[in-house]
N, C-alpha and C positions, 0 to 999 in steps of 0.2 A: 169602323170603316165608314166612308163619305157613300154615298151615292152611287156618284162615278164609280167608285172602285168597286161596289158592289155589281154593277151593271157590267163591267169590264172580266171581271170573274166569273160570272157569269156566262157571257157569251162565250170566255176563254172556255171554259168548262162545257159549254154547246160543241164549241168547233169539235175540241178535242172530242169527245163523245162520237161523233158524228165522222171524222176522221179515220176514229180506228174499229168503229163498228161497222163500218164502211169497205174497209180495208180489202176485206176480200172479197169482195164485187167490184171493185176499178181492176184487178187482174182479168185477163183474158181466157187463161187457161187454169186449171183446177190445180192447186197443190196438194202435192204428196204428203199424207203425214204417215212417220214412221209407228210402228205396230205399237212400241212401247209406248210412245206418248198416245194413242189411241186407248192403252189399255188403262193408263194412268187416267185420262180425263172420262173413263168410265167411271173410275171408284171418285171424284171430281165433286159431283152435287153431295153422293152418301159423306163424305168429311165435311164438306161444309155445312152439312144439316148438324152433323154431328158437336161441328165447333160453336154452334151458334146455340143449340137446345141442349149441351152438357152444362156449360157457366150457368144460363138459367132456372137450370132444375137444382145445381147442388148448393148456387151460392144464395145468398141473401141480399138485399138491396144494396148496400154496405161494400158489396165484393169481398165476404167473410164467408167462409164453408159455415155450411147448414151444422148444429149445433144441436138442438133436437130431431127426431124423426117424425113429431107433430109438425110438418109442414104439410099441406094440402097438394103440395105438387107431386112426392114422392108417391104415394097411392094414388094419383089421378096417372102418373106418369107408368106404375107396376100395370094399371086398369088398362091403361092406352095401349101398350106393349103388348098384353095378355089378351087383348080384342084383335091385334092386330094379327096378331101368329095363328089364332082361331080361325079367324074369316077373311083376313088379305086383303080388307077394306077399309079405303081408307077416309072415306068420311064418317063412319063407325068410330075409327078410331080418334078422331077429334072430337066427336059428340061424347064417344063415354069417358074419355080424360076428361071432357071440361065437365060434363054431367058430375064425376064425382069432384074436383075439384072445387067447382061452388057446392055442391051439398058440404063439404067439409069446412069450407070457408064461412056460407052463412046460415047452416046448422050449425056447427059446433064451434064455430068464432077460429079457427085452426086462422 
């Protein structure tokens, strides 16, 4: 791509952005939203955590399923879980998944 077309994509990609995040504050009055779709954009963030941090922990760089169970993620990831059902926090739970995960990484080369 030239320049221009980078600069052009860009802004196209501003407006757009800005358009539709926009969108419901140029209305006047507050829209309705139906119960179902209220209930569906509650379970909304928990699936897309889930679709983004599943491929990452099972697969390998490759986009090939993990192959042995010596990966470093899989016990950082049982640790994370197991912190988190204990005490329902969740900066705990980032610190002790990563906490074991480099100990397994550069202790035992995992």
């Amino acid at each position: 791509m030239s320049t221009i077309e980078t600069v052009v994509a860009l802004l196209g990609l501003a407006v757009i952005t800005v358009v539709t995040r926009s969108f419901f504050f140029i209305s006047e009055r507050e829209w309705p939203i139906p119960e179902w779709l209220r209930e569906g954009l509650r379970h909304a963030p928990l699936a897309a955590l889930a679709a983004i941090i599943a491929p990452s922990v099972l697969m390998n760089a490759e986009g090939q399923w993990l192959q042995t169970w010596q990966d470093a993620r899989l016990p950082a990831v049982a640790v994370a879980v197991a912190w988190f059902l204990w005490r329902r926090d969740l900066l705990g739970t980032i610190l002790s998944g990563t906490a074991v995960m480099m100990t397994l990484r550069i202790g035992l080369g995992w």
